[in-house]
C-alpha positions as CSV (number, residue, x, y, z in Angstrom):
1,X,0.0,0.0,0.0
2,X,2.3,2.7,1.1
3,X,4.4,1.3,-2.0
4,X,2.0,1.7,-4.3
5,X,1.6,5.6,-2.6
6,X,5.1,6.7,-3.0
7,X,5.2,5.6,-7.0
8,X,2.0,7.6,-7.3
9,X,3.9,10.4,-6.1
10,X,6.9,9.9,-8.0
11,X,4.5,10.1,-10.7
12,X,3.2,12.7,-10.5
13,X,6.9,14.6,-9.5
14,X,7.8,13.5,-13.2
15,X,5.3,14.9,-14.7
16,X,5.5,18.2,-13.1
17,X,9.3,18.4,-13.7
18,X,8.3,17.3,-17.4
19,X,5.7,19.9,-18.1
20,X,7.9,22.3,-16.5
21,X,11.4,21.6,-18.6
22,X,8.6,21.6,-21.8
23,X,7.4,25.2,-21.1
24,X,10.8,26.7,-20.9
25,X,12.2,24.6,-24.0
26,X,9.2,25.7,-25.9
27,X,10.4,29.0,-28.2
28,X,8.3,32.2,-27.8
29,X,6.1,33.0,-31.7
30,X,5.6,35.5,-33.6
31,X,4.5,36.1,-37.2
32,X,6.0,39.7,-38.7
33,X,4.2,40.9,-42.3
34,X,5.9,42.0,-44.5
35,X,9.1,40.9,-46.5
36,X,10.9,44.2,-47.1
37,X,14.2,44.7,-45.4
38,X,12.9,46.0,-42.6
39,X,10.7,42.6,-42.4
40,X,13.8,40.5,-43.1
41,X,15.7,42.2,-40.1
42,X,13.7,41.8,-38.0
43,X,12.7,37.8,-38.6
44,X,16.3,37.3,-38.6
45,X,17.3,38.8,-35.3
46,X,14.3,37.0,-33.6
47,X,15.0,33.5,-35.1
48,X,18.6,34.4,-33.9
49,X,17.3,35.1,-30.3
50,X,15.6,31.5,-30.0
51,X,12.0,32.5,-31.8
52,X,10.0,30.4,-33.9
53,X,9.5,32.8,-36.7
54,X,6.5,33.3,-39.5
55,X,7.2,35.8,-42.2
56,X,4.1,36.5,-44.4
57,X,4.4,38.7,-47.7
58,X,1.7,39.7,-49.8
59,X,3.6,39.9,-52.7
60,X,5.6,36.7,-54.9
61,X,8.8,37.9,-54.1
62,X,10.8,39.4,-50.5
63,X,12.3,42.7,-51.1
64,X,9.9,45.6,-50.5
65,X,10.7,48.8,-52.4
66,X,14.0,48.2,-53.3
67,X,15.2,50.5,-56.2
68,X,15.9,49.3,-60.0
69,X,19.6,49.4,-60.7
70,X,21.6,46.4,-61.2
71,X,24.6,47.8,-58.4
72,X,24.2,49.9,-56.0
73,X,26.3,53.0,-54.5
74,X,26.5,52.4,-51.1
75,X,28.1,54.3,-47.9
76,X,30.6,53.7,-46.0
77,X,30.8,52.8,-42.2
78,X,29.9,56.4,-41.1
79,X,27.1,56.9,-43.2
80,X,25.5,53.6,-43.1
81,X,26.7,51.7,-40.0
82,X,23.9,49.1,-39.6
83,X,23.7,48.4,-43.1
84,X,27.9,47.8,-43.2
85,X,27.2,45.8,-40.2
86,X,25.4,43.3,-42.1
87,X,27.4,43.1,-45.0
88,X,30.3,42.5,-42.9
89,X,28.4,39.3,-41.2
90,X,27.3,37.6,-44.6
91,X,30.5,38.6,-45.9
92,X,29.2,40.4,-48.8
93,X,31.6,42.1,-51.5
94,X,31.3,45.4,-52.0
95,X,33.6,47.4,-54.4
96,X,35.5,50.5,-53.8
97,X,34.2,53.2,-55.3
98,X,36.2,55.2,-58.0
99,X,37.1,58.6,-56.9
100,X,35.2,60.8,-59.1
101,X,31.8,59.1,-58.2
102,X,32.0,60.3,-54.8
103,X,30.1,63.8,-54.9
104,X,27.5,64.7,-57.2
105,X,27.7,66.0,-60.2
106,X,25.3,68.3,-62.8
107,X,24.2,68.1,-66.3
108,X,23.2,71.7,-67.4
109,X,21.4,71.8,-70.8
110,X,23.2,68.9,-71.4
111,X,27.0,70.1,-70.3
112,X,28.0,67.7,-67.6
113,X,29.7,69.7,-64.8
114,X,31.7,68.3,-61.7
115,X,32.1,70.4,-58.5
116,X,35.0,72.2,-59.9
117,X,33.8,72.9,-63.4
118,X,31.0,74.7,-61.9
119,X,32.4,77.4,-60.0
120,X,34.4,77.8,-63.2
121,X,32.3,77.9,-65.4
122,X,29.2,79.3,-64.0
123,X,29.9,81.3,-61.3
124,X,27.1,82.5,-59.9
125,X,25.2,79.1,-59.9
126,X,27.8,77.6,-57.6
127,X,28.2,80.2,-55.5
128,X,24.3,80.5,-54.8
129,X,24.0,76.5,-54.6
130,X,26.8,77.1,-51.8
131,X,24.7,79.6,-49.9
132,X,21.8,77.0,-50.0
133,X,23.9,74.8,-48.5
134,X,25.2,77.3,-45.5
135,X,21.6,78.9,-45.1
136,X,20.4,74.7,-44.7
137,X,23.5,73.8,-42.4
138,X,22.3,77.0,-39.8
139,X,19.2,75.7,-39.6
140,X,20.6,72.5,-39.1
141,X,23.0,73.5,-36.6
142,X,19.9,74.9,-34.5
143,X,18.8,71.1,-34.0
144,X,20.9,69.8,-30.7
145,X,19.4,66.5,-30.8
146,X,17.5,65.3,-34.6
147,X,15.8,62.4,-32.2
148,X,13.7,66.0,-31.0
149,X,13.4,68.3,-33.7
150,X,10.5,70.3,-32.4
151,X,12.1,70.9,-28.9
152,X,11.3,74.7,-28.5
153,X,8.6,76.6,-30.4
154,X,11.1,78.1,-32.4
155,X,12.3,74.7,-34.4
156,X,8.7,73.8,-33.9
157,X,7.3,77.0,-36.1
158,X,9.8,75.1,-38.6
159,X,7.4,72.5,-39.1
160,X,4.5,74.9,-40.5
161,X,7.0,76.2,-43.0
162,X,7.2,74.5,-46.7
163,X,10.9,73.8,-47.9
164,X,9.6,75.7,-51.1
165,X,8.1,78.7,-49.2
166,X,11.8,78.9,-47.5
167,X,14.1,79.0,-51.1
168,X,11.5,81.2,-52.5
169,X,13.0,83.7,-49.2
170,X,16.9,82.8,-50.8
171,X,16.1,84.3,-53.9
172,X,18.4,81.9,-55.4
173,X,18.9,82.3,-59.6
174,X,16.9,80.3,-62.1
175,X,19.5,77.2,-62.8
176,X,20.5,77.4,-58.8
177,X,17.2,76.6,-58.1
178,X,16.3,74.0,-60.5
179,X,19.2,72.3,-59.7
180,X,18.5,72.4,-55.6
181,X,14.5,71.9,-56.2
182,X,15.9,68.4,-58.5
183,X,18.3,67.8,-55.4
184,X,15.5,67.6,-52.7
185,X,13.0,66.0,-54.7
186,X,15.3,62.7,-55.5
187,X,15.9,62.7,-51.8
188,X,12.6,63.6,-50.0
189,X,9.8,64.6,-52.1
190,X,8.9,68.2,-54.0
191,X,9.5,71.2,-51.8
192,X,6.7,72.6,-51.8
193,X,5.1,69.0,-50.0
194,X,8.2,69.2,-47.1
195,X,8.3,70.4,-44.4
196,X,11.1,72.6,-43.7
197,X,11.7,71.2,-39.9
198,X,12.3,67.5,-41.6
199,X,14.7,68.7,-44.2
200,X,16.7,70.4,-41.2
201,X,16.5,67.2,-39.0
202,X,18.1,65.0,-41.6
203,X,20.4,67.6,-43.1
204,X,21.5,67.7,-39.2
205,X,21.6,64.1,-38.8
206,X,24.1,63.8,-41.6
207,X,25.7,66.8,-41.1
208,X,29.2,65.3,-40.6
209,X,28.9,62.7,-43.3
210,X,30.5,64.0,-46.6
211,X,29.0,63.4,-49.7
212,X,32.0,61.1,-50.2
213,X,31.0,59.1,-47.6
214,X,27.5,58.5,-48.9
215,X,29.2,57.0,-52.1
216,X,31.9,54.8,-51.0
217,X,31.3,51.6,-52.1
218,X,29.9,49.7,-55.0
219,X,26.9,46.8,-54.1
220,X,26.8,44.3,-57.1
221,X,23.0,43.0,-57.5
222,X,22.5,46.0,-55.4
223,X,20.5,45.4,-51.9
224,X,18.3,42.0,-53.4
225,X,21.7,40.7,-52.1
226,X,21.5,41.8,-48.8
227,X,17.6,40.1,-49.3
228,X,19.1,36.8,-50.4
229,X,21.4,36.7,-47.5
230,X,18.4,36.9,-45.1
231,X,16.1,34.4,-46.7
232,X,19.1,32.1,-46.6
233,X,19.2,32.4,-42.8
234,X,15.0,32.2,-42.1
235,X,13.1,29.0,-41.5
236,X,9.5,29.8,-42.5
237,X,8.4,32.5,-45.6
238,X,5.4,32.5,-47.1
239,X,4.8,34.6,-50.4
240,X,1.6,35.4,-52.0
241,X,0.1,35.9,-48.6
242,X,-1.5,39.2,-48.1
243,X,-2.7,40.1,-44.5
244,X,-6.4,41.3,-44.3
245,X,-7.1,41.4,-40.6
246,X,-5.1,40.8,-36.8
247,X,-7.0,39.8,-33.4
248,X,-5.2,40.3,-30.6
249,X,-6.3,39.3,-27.2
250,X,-4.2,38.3,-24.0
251,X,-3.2,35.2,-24.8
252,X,-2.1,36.1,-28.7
253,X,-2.6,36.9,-32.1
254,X,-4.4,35.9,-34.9
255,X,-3.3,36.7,-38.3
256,X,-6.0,36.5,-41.1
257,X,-4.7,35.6,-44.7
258,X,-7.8,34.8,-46.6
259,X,-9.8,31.9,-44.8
260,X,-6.4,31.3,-43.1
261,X,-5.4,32.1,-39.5
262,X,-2.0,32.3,-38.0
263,X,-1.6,32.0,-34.5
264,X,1.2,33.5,-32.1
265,X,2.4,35.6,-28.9
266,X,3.4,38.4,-31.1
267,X,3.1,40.2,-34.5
268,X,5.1,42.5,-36.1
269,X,3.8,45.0,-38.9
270,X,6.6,46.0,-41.3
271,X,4.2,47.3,-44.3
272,X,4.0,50.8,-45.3
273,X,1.4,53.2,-44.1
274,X,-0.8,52.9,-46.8
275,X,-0.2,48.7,-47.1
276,X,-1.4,49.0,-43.2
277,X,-5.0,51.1,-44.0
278,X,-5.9,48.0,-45.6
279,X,-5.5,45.5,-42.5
280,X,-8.2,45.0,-40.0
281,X,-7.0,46.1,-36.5
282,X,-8.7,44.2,-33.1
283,X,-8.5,46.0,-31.3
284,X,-8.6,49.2,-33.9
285,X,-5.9,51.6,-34.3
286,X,-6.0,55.0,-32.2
287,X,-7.2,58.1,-33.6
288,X,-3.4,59.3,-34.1
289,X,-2.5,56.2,-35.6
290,X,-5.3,56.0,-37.9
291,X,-5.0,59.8,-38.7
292,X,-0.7,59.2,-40.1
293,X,-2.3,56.7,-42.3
294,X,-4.6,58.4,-43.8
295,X,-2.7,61.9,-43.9
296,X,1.5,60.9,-44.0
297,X,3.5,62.5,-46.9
298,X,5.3,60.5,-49.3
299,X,7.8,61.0,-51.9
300,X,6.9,59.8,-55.0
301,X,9.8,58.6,-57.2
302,X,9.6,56.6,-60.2
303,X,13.1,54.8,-61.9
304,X,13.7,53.9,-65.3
305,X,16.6,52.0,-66.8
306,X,17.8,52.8,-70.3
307,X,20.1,50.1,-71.5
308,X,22.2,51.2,-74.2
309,X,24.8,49.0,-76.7
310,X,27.6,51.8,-76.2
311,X,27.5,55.0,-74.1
312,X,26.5,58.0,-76.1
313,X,27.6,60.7,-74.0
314,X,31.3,61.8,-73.7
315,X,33.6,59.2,-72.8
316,X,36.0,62.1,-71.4
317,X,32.8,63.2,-69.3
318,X,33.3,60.1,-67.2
319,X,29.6,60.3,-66.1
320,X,28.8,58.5,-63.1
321,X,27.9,58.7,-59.4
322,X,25.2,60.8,-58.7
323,X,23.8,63.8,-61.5
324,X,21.4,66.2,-61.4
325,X,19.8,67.8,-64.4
326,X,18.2,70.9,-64.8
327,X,15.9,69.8,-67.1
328,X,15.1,66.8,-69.7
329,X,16.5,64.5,-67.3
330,X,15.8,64.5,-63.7
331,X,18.3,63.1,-61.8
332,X,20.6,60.2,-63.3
333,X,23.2,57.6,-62.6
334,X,25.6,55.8,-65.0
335,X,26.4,52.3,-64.3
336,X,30.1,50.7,-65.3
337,X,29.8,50.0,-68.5
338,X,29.5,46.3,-68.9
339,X,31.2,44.4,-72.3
340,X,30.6,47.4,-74.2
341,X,27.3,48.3,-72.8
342,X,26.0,51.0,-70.4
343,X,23.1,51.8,-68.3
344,X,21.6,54.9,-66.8
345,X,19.1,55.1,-64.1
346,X,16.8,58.3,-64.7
347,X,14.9,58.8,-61.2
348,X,12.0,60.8,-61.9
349,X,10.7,62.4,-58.6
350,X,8.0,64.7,-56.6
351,X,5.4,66.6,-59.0
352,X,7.2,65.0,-62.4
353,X,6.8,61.5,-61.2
354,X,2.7,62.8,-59.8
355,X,2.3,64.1,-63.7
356,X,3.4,61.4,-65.4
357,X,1.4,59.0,-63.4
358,X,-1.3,59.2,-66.1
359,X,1.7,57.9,-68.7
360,X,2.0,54.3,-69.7
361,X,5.5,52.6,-69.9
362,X,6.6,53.1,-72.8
363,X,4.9,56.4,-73.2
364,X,7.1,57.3,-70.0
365,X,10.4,56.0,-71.1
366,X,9.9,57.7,-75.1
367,X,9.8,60.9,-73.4
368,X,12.7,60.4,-71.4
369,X,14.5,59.4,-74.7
370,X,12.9,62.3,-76.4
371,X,14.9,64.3,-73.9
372,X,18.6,62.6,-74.2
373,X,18.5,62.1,-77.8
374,X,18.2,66.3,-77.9
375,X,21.5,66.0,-76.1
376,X,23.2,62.8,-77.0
377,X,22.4,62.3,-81.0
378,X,23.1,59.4,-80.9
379,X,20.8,57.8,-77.7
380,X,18.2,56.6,-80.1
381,X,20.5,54.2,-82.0
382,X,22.4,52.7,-79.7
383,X,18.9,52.2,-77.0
384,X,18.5,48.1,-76.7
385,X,15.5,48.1,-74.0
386,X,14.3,49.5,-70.9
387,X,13.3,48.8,-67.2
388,X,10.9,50.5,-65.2
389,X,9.7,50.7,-61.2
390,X,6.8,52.8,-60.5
391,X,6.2,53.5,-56.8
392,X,4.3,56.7,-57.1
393,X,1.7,54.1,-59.1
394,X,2.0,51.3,-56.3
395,X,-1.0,50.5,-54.6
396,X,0.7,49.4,-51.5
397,X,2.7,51.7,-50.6
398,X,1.2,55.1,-52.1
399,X,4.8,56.3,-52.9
400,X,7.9,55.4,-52.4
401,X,9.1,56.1,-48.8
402,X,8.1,58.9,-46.0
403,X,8.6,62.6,-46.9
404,X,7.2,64.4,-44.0
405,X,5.1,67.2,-44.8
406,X,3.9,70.9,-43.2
407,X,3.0,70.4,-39.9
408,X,3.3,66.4,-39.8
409,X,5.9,65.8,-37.7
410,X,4.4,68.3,-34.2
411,X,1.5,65.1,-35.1
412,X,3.4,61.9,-36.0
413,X,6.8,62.4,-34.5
414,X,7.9,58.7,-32.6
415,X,4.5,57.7,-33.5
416,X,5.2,54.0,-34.6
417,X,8.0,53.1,-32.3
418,X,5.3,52.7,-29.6
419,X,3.9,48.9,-29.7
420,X,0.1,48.6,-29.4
421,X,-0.4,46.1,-27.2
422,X,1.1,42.6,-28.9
423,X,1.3,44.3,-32.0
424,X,5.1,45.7,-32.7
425,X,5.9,48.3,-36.3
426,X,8.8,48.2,-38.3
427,X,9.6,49.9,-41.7
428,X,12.0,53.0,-42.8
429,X,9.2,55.2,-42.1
430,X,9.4,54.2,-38.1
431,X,13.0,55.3,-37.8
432,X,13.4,58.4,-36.6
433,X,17.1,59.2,-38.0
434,X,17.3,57.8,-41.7
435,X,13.9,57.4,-42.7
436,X,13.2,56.2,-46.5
437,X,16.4,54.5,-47.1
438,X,18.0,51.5,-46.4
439,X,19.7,52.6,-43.2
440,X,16.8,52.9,-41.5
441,X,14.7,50.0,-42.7
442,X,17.3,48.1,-41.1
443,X,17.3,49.9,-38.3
444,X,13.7,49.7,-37.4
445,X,13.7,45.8,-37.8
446,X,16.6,45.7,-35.2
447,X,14.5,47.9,-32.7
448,X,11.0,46.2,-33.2
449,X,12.8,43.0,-33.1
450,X,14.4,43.6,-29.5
451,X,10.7,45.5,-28.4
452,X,9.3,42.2,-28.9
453,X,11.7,40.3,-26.8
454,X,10.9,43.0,-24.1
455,X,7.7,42.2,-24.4
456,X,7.9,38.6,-23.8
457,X,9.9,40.1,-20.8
458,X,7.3,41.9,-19.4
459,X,8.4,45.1,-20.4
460,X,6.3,48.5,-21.0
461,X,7.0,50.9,-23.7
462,X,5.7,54.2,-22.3
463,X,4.2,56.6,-25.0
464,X,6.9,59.3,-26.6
465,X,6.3,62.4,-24.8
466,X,4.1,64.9,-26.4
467,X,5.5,67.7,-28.8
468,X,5.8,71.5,-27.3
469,X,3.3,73.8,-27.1
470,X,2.4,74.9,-30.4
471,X,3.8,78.1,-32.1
472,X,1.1,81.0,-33.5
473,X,-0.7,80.0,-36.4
474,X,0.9,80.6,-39.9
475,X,0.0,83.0,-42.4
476,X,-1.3,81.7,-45.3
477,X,1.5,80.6,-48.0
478,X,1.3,82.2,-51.6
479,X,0.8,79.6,-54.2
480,X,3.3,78.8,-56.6
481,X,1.7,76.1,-58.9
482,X,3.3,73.8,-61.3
483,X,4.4,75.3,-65.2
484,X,3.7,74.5,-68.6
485,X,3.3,70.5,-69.0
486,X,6.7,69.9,-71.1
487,X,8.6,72.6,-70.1
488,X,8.3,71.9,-66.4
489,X,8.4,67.9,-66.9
490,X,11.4,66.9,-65.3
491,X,12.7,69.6,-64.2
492,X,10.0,71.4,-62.0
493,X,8.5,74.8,-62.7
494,X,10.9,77.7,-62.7
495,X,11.1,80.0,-59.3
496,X,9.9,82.8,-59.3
497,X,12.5,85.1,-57.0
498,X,10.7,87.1,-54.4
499,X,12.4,90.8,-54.7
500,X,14.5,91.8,-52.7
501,X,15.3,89.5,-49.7
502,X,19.1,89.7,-49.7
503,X,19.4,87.4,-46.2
504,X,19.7,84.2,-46.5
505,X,17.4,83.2,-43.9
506,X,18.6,81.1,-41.0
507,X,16.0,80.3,-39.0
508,X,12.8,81.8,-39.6
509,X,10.6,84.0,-37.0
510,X,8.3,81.6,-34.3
511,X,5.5,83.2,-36.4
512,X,6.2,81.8,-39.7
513,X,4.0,81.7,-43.0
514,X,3.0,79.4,-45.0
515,X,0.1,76.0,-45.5
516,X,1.7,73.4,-47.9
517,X,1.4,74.2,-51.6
518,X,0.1,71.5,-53.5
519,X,-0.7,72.3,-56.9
520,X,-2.7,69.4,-58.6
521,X,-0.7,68.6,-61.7
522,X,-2.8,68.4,-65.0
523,X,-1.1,66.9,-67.8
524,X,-2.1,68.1,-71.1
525,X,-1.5,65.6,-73.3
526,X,-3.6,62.4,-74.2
527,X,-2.2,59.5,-72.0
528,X,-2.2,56.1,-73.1
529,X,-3.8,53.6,-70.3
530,X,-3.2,54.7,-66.8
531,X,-1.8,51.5,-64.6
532,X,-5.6,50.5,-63.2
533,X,-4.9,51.1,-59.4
534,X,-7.3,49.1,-56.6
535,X,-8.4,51.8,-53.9
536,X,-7.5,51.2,-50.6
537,X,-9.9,49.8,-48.4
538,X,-11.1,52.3,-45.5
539,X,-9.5,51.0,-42.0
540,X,-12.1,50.4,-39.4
541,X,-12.3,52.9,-37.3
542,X,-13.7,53.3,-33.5
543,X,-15.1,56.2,-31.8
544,X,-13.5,55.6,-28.2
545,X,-9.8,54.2,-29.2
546,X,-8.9,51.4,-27.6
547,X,-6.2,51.6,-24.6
548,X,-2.8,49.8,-24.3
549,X,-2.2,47.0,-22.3
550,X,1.4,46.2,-21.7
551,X,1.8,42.8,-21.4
552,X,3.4,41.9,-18.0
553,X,4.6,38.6,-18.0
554,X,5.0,35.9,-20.8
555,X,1.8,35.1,-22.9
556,X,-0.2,32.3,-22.5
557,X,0.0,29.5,-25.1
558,X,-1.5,30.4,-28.1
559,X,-4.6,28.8,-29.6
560,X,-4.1,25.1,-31.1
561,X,-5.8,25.9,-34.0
562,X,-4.0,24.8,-37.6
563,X,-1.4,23.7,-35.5
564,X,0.0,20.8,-38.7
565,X,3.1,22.1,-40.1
566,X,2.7,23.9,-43.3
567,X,4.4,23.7,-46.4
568,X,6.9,26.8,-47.2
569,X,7.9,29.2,-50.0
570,X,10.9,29.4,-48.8
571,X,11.4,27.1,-46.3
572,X,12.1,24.4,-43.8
573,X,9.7,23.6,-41.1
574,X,6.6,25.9,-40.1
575,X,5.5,26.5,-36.8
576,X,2.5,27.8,-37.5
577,X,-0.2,26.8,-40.5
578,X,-3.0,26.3,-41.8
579,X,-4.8,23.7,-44.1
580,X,-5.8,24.6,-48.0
581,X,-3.1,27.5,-48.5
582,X,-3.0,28.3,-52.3
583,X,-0.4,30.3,-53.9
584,X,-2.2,33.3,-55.5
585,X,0.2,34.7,-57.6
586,X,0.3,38.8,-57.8
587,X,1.6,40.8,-60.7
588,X,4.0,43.7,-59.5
589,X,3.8,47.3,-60.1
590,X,6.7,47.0,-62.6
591,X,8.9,44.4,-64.3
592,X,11.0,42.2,-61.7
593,X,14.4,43.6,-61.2
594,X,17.7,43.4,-59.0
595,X,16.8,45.9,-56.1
596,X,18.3,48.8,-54.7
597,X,17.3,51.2,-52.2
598,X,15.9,54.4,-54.0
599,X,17.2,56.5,-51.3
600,X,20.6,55.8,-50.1
């Protein structure tokens, strides 16, 4: 009898020491959306922490918004720490760059112009292009820390300003200008959509990183290869698998993907704003949150590649690195020529990518040739082919990357580093310090991946603290509007100088003008079929928002529904699945392409 007692308690012992060594060998979940870099990150540096990891992406292929050329200029340590970082772990060649690619470079009417041959040879342009540069620097300089731009009402007052509303004060000379207006544009997005405060904050952020250092390096396949080397490392991907609607509740998270659900402790959304509106949030998204979605700037930028047999411009010219045009061309890149050939990337950006929205493909990339064959005769002869990627066109993301404009950041600043319960956000536009470019993409999936482990810690992630009072309210800003259709295609509408304001101003008044200008452009030309674009869907929306709960302690299992492992895209063994997944495949915006980051 008492025999038979004690092995009933040993029993029982065994079993609680088993259930216990199974609940701390059993790896936290979590399921992050989206395959863009930022996506990729952060799936990486939670697999690499122990997690079981999901990664769902709505479209065939990982990559996000990548750009179009073939290589990729990249920066060195300095400029791009995070993203050297990386490269340095998956041992990825890069090659040095060539010294005369290293700062930009102009194509006036055709005449291409380093540094040097422009304060030679035009004077006055280079002079006032260097008096941009100072009169940007001091408001720069006024930023002590670009992590809180609006930190007194006087930086704050910078916010209501447009960038455009500002040069119009420098009275800067026709080609000056266009050349500045083409500068910021291929950046960030048209002046006259940014807001002044945001082009101070990241002039300020890289204000000790030369131009040189921005170009340092050469990426072969550009950043797809930096994408390869993460899917190489990640269990579970899952392509063709848009996101329609998230539960949360205390014990986890349901992710909808058509009649699918995916179960885990955590989520993280690394989609663009506009990708987001179309996900069903339970609970829903705050009034804040739901009002950057509906209201957050973004540049629009479209790239073409023209692939040429030889190069038709001036060998002597060495044309490479970064060049912007005046007019006809926008902003361009030549890539090393390869057996014989050469390419050039023509970014077309703000209002001139908006105009020629209503332009089909080849409609787009005949009046780009139009344009060089005026100055290189012989452009039409030697053109093979073209590729295109059309971002300002893309349902998904509305744009290409964030842009803030008048006003946006005293609303959005920090906004989507807070997590909302389970729910973590990733993406360039969540990083407060390189936003829109590769840097920063990666840098968001390293913090949301480490706010998610905090999470499962029991951590809270108290709300940024709220912006400074605000400043009086601006005069209203005189309207500038957008010039003839072809004369103003590429290279913007031509300023017209305010008299007499000979200061350069640093830092405007606490009482500034100006409302954003946004000029709707009209083209006036027939288009050929417009890319058919799905609206959005309206995100649900609740009166009474609902509040955050911080998770305290480690999550509760999660449900045991679709718990059979499912078969992967990309992949090894799922933890998480559901029965009757069918690939759906989705056409992209624009032909498939080695990606780069746009923005660099």
């Amino acid at each position: 009898m008492l025999s038979g007692w004690l092995r009933a308690c040993a029993l029982v012992m065994v079993g609680m020491v088993s259930a216990s060594a199974l609940a701390v060998d059993k790896p936290h979940t979590v399921i992050v959306v989206g395959g863009g870099l930022a996506g990729l990150t952060t799936a990486y540096e939670l697999q690499s922490k122990g997690w079981q990891v999901t990664l769902l992406e709505a479209k065939p292929n990982v990559g996000g918004r990548s750009g179009l050329a073939g290589s990729e200029w990249i920066g060195n340590a300095k400029a791009q720490p995070v993203l050297n970082q990386y490269i340095d772990r998956f041992k990825i060649k890069a090659v040095p760059a060539p010294e005369f690619v290293r700062t930009p470079s102009y194509l006036i009417e055709g005449e291409y112009f380093t540094g040097a041959d422009l304060a030679t040879k035009q004077p006055a342009t280079a002079e006032a292009i260097k008096r941009y540069e100072a009169a940007v620097d001091d408001l720069a300089r006024s930023i002590t820390d670009p992590d809180n731009p609006a930190a007194n009402s006087t930086l704050f007052a910078l916010d209501q300003i447009t960038v455009a509303n500002w040069l119009d004060r420098l009275s800067l000379p026709p080609t000056a200008r266009q050349l500045i207006n083409q500068q910021i544009r291929t950046r960030y997005d048209e002046p006259s959509r940014l807001s002044l405060l945001y082009l101070a904050q990241q002039t300020r952020v890289n204000r000790n990183v030369d131009d040189r250092d921005r170009r340092a390096a050469r990426l072969p396949g550009g950043s797809a290869v930096l994408a390869e080397e993460f899917v190489k490392q990640l269990k579970v991907i899952k392509t063709n698998s848009p996101v329609s609607a998230i539960n949360q509740d205390k014990d986890g998270v349901t992710v909808k993907v058509g009649s699918l659900g995916y179960e885990a402790e955590y989520v993280v959304l690394a989609v663009p704003l506009r990708a987001l509106s179309k996900i069903q949030m339970t609970p829903a998204l705050d009034a804040q949150r739901l009002g950057a979605i509906k209201s957050t700037n973004y540049g629009w930028h479209d790239q073409i590649m023209l692939k040429f047999k030889t190069p038709v411009w001036d060998s002597k010219a060495r044309m490479s690195g970064e060049i912007y045009s005046n007019t006809g061309l926008g902003m361009l890149w030549v890539e090393p020529a390869l057996k014989g050939g050469a390419n050039v990337v023509i970014n077309l950006s703000g209002d001139n990518a908006r105009i020629m929205q209503a332009f089909g493909d080849k409609q787009l990339v005949d009046q780009v040739l139009i344009r060089m064959q005026a100055f290189y005769p012989q452009a039409r002869g030697a053109f093979t082919g073209y590729e295109l990627r059309r971002s300002s066109i893309d349902p998904s993301s509305g744009g290409a990357y964030l842009a803030f404009g008048p006003g946006q950041i005293s609303k959005y600043w920090r906004l989507w580093e807070r997590p909302l319960q389970r729910v973590a956000f990733a993406g360039e536009h969540t990083d407060t310090l390189y936003p829109g470019t590769l840097e920063g993409a990666l840098r968001s999936g390293q913090r949301a991946a480490a706010q998610v482990q905090g999470l499962s810690e029991g951590k809270s992630y108290e709300p940024v603290k709220a912006p400074p009072p605000k400043a009086p309210e601006p005069a209203k800003e005189s309207s500038g509007g957008i010039g003839g259709f072809f004369s103003n295609l590429f290279g913007g509408s031509k300023p017209e100088p305010k008299p007499a304001e000979k200061a350069p101003a640093p830092a405007p008044a606490p009482a500034p003008a100006p409302a954003p200008v946004t000029p709707p452009p009209a083209p006036v030309v027939e288009p050929a079929k417009p890319a058919v674009v799905e609206p959005a869907k309206k995100a649900p929306a609740k009166k009474e928002p609902a509040k955050k709960d911080p998770v305290k302690k480690a999550p509760a299992k999660p449900a045991a529904t679709h718990k059979a492992p499912a078969k992967t895209d990309a992949a090894k063994k799922a933890p998480a699945k559901a029965t009757g997944d069918k690939a759906a495949p989705a056409t992209p915006a624009a032909p498939a392409a080695p990606a780069t980051d746009s923005k660099n």
